[in-house]
Structures are given as C-alpha cells and as structure tokens.
TIKOL-488878 format. One record per residue (C-alpha): residue number from 0; x, y, z. Coordinates in Angstrom, 1 decimal. Layout:
% TIKOL-488878
ATOM   resi     east    north       up
ATOM    NUM        X        Y        Z
...
END
This chain:
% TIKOL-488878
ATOM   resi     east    north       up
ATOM      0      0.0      0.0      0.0
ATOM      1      2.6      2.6      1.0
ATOM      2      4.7      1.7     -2.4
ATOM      3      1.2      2.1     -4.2
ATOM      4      0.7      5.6     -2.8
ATOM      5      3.8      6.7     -3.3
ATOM      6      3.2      6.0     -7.2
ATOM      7      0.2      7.5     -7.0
ATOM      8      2.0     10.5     -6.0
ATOM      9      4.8     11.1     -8.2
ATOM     10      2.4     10.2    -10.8
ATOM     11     -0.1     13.1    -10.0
ATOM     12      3.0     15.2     -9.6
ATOM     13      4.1     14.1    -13.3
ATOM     14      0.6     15.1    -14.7
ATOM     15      0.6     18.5    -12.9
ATOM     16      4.2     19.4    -14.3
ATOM     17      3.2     18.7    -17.8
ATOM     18      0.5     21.1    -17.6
ATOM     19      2.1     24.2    -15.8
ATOM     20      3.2     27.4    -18.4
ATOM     21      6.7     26.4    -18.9
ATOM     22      8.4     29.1    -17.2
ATOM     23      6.7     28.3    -14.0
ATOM     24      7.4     24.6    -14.4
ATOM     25     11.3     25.6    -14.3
ATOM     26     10.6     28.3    -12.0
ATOM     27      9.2     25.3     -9.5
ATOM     28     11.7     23.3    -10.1
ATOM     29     14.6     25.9     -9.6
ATOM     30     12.9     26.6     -6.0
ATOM     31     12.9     23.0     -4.8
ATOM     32     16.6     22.7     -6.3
ATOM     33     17.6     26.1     -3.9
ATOM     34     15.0     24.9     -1.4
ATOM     35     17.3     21.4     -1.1
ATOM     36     20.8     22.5     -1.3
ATOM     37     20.1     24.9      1.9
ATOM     38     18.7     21.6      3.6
ATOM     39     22.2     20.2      2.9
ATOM     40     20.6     16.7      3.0
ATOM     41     22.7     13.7      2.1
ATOM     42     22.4     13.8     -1.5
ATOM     43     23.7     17.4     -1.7
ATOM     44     26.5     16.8      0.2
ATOM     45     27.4     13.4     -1.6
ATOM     46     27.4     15.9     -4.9
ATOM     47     29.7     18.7     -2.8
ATOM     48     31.6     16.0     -1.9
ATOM     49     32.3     14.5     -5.6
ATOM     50     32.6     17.7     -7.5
ATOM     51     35.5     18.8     -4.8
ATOM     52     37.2     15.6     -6.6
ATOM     53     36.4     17.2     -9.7
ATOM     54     37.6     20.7     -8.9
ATOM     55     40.1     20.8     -6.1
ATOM     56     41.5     24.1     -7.0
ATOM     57     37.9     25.8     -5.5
ATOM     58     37.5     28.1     -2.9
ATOM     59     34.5     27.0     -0.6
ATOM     60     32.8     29.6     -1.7
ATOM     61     33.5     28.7     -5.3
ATOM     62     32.4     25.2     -4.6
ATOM     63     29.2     26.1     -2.7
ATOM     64     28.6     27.8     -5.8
ATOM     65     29.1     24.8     -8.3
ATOM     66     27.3     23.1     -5.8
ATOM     67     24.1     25.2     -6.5
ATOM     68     24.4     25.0     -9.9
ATOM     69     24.6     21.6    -10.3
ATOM     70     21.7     21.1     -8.0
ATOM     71     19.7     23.9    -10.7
ATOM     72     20.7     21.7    -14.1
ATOM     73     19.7     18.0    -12.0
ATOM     74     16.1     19.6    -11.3
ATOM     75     16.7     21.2    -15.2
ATOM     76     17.3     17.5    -16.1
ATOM     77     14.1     16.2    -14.4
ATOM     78     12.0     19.1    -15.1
ATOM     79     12.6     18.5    -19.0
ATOM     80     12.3     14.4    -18.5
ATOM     81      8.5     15.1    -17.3
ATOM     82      7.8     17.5    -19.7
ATOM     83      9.9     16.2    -23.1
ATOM     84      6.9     13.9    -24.0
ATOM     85      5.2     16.7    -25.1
ATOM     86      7.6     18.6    -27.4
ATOM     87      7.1     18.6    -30.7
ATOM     88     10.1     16.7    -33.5
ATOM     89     10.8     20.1    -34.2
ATOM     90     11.8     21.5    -31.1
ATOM     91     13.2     18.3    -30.1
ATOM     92     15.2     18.4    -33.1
ATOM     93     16.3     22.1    -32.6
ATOM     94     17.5     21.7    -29.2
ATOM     95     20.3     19.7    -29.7
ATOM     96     23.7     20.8    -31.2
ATOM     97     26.6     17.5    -32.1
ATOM     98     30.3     17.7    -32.6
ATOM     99     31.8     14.8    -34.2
ATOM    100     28.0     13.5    -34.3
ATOM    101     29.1     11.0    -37.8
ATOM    102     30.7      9.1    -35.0
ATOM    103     27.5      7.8    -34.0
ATOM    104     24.9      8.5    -37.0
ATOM    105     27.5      7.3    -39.9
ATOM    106     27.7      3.9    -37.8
ATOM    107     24.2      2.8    -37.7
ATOM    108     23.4      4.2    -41.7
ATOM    109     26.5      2.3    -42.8
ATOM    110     25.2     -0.4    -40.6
ATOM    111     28.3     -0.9    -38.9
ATOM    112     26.4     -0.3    -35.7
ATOM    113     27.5      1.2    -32.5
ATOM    114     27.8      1.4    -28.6
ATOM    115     27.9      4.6    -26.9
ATOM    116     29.0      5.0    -23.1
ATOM    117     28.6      8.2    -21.4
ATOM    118     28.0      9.8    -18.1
ATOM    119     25.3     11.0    -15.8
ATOM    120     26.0     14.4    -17.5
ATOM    121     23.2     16.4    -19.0
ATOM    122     20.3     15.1    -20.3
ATOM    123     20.3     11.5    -21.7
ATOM    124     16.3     11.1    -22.3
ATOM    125     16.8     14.3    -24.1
ATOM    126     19.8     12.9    -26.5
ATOM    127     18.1      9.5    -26.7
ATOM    128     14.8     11.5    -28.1
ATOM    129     16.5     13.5    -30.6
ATOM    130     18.3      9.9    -32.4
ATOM    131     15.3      8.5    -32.3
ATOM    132     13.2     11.7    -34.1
ATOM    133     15.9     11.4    -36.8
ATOM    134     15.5      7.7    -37.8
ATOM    135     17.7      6.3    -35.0
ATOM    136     16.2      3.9    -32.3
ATOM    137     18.4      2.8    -29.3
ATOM    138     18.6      0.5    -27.1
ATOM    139     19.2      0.7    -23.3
ATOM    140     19.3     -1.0    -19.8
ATOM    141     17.3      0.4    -16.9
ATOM    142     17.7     -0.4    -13.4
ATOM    143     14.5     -1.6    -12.0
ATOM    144     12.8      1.0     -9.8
ATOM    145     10.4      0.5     -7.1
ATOM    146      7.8      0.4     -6.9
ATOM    147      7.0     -1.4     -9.8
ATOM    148      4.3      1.0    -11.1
ATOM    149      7.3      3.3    -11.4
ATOM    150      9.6      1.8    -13.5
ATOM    151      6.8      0.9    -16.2
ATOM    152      5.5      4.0    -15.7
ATOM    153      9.6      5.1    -16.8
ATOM    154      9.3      2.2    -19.5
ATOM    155      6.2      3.2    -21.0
ATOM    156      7.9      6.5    -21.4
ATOM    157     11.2      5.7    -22.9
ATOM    158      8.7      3.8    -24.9
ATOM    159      7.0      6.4    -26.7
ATOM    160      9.9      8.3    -27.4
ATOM    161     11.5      5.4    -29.4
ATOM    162     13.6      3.4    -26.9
ATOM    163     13.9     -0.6    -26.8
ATOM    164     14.4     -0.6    -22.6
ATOM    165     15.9     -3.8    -21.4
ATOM    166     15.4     -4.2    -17.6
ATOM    167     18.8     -4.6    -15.6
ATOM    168     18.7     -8.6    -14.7
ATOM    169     20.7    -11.2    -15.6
ATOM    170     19.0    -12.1    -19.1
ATOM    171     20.2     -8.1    -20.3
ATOM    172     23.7     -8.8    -21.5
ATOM    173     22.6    -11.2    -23.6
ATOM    174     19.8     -9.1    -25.2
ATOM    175     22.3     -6.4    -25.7
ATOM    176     24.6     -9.1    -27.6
ATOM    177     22.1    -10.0    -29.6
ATOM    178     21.5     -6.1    -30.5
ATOM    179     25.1     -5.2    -31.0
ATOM    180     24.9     -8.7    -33.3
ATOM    181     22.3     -6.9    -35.6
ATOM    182     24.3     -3.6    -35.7
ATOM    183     21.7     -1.5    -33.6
ATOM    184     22.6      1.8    -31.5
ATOM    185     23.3      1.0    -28.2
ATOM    186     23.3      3.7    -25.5
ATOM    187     24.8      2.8    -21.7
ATOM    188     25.2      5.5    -18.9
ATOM    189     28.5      4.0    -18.0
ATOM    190     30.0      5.9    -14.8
ATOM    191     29.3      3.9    -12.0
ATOM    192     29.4      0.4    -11.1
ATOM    193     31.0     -0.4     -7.5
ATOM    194     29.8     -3.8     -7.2
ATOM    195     32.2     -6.6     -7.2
ATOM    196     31.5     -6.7    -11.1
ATOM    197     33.0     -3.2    -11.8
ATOM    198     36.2     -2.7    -13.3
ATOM    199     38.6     -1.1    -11.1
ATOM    200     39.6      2.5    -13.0
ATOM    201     41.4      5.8    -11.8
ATOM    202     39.1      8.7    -11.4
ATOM    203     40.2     12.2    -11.1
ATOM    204     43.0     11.2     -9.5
ATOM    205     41.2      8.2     -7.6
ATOM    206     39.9      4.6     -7.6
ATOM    207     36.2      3.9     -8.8
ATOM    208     35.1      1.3    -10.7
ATOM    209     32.6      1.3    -13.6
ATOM    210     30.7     -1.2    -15.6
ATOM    211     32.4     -3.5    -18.0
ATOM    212     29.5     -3.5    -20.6
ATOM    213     30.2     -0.9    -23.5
ATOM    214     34.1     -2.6    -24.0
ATOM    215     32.6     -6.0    -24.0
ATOM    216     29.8     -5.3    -26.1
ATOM    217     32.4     -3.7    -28.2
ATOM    218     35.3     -6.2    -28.1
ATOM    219     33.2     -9.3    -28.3
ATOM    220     31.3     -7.8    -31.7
ATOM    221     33.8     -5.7    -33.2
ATOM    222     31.4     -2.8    -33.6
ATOM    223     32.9      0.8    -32.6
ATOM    224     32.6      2.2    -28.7
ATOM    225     31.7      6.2    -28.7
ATOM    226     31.9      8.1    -25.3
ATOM    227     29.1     10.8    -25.7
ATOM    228     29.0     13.7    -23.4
ATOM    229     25.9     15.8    -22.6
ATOM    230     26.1     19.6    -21.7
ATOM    231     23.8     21.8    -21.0
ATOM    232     22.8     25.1    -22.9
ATOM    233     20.5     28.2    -23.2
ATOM    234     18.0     25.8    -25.2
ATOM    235     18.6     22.7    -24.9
ATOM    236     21.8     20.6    -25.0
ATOM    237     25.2     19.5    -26.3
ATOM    238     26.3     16.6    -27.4
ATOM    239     30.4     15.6    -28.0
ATOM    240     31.2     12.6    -29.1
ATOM    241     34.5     10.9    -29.0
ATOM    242     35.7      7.6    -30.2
ATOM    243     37.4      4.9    -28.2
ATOM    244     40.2      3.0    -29.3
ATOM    245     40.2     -0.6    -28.2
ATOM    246     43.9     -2.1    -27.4
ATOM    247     44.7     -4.4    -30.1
ATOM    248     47.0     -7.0    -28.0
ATOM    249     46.0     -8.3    -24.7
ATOM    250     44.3    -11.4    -23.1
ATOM    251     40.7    -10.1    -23.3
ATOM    252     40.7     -9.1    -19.4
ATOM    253     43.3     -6.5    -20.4
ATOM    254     41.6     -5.4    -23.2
ATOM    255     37.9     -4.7    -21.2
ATOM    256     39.7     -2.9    -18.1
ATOM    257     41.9     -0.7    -20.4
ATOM    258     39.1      0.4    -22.6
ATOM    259     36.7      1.0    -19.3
ATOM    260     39.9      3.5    -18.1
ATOM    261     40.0      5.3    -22.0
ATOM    262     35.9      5.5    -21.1
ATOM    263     36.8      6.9    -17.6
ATOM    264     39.5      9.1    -19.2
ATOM    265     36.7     10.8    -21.5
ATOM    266     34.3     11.3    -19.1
ATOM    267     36.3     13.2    -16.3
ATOM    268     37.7     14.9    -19.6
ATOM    269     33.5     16.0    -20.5
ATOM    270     32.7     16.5    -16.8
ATOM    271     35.7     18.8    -16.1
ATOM    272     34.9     20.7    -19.0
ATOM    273     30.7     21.1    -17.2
ATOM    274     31.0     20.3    -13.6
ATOM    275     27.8     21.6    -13.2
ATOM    276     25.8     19.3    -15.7
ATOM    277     27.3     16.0    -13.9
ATOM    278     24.6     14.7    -11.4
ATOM    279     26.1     12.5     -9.7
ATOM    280     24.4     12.6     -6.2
ATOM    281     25.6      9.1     -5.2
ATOM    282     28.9      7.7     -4.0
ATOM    283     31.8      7.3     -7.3
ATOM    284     35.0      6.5     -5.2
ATOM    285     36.2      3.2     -3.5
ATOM    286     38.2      4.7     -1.1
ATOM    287     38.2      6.1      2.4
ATOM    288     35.1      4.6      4.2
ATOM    289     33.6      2.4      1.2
ATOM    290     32.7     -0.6      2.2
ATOM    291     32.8     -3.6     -0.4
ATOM    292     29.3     -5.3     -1.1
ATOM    293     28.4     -8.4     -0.5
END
C-alpha cells in the first residue's frame, strides 16, 4: 500500500508538471533545487563531496557555488524528463547541437552499428529522443525502480519516445549481444558500477570502478565504442562525441579494463569541461570509508 501511494503520487505530480506554463514549471523546479541545497541533505553533500574531486583548486565559496548550480541543471534535467513527452520533432530536433555527431549516426546508416558510453552528465532522455526523431532507435538498460508502477510508468515512457528498454537482470547482456549482433545503436550510462562486477579505473585522480559492458559489447562484436557527453545550454543541449580505441593486444581481461579506463579518461575529460551538468548525487570512489558489497 505505501509503495502504491507513493506511485500515485509522483504520478499526479508528473501530470501536474506537464501542464504548468513552462516558465513556472522551471521556475518550480529551480525553488525545490535552492530549497534542497540549503537543507544540505545527504544527496547534496554526496554531490559537494564528488565535484570537490572534480575541482580541487575551488575556494569554498566557489564550490558552494558549483554546488548550487549543479543542483539547478539535476532539477533542469528532471524538469525537462517530465515535460519532453510533449515537445514537438521540431523542437526536439532544434535543441540539440553535435560535434563529431558521424561518429554515432555514420555507424548505424552504414550499418556498422555502435555502442555509446557516457556519463550521468546532462540530459540523456533528451539525447536518446533527438536519435530516435531522426531515424535512430536505441537500445538501453534500466535499473528496476520501485515500486514497480514506477519503473513501467519510466518504461512506458522511454517507450514512446522510441527506446527498446531492457530491464537490468541477468537475461540483459545477452539481449544487448544480440543487439550489437544486428548492428543497432546502443546507449549505456557507463560511470558507476562499484559492485564486485565493476572494473577497477582511476578517477580524477582516484579509484572507482565502472561497468564493464560498453568494451565488452564492443570487443566481443567488433562494432565501434563512442563516449558521448551531454552539456547543458540556453535551449537545450550539447552533445560531443569521441571515439574509443580498443587495445589491439592483450588477453581479453586486459583489453575490457583498459578500454573502461580510456571511457573513464573521456568522461572526467567532459565533466571537467561542465562540472555543473554531472549529477552524480551518489557515491563514485572506492576509497576512504567504502565498504565492499556483498
């Protein structure tokens, strides 16, 4: 019952910010984002925490700062992810800006295929929705939320946007095999992954670990890896894409772990470059109190 209400909930929320004026959707949104970061509840210091990996060289003042903007482009993020639906292909279309985009669209029109990795940076509905207006569907894993009303609430609507979801369960990998197989676009937020299953990688400076999947999707099928990083901007968002070269010697162990680090590489290269479109409100490091899972 209480997981039933809570649906309920964020459901009639979801309906109510699809039909505020725009400007006083973000306006809402903007005041909860201020409204948490004076709380200083766990998830905004986890985030002060992380982006003081990402720029040590700040003043506290500076960082309190970075802090509050961050906080402004995750409620930005979720703000459009309620309200996206409901744009037209043209603004949809309009909104995003590429650089080295052939990476990605040249590979599926040649039928080469592709996987792209990327971080929690920006917003990756929004990206995913503009491939998919221009003749591009993707594929994707999603963790399963509760309660389950949720998540196929979140299915339905990476659903109607274009978006083959595969749930996150042991049956996944093989799917995505099967997809790379047939060429498809494959898109994997790829940043974090510290179960005993993550590859260990350096990160800013320090140890995380991050899933394995894009490199052995890519090394097992031969079909490119792209790292893709999201930015925001005035009206919409930013998209750089980047190309990751596979070692060609190696057992395939070394292979996977030294393509996961040139992924890790590239994205503390796109999140240095927009601190404050990284929203990553959960731990990232291995080190200091972590404590392994079991």
């Amino acid at each position: 019952m209480k997981d039933l209400l809570s649906a309920l909930a964020y459901f009639a929320g979801w309906r109510l910010v699809r039909t505020l004026p725009e400007k006083t959707a973000y306006r809402l949104f903007s005041s909860i984002g201020r409204r948490a970061v004076r709380a200083n509840g766990k998830s905004v210091q986890r985030l002060r925490s992380n982006l003081s990996r990402v720029k040590p060289e700040l003043s506290q003042s500076e960082l309190d700062d970075l802090v509050s903007r961050s906080f402004d482009s995750y409620m930005r993020y979720w703000c459009d992810t309620f309200r996206i639906q409901d744009w037209s292909v043209e603004r949809i279309q309009r909104s995003v800006t590429l650089n080295n985009g052939h990476l990605l669209i040249d590979a599926v029109q040649t039928g080469k295929g592709v996987v792209v990795a990327l971080p929690h940076s920006g917003n990756w509905d929004h990206a995913g929705a503009y491939f998919c207006s221009i003749g591009l569907p993707l594929v994707t894993v999603a963790e399963r939320l509760k309660p389950e009303a949720l998540f196929q609430k979140f299915l339905a609507y990476r659903s109607s946007m274009g978006f083959e979801v595969l749930s996150l369960d042991s049956r996944s990998f093989v799917t995505l095999l099967k997809r790379a197989r047939e060429k498809r676009l494959i898109a994997l937020v790829a940043d974090r992954d510290l179960s005993r299953s993550g590859v260990d990688v350096e990160f800013f400076g320090h140890p995380s670990r991050m899933p394995a999947g894009p490199a052995l999707l890519a090394i097992k099928t031969g079909i490119p890896l792209v790292v893709a990083h999201v930015s925001y901007k005035a009206i919409g968002i930013h998209i750089d894409f980047t190309e990751v070269h596979i070692p060609a010697e190696g057992s395939e162990s070394e292979k996977i772990s030294g393509t996961v680090q040139a992924c890790a590489d590239l994205f503390a290269k796109g999140i240095a470059q927009h601190p404050e479109d990284w929203h990553m409100l959960q731990r990232i490091w291995i080190d200091g109190d972590f404590k392994e899972r079991h």
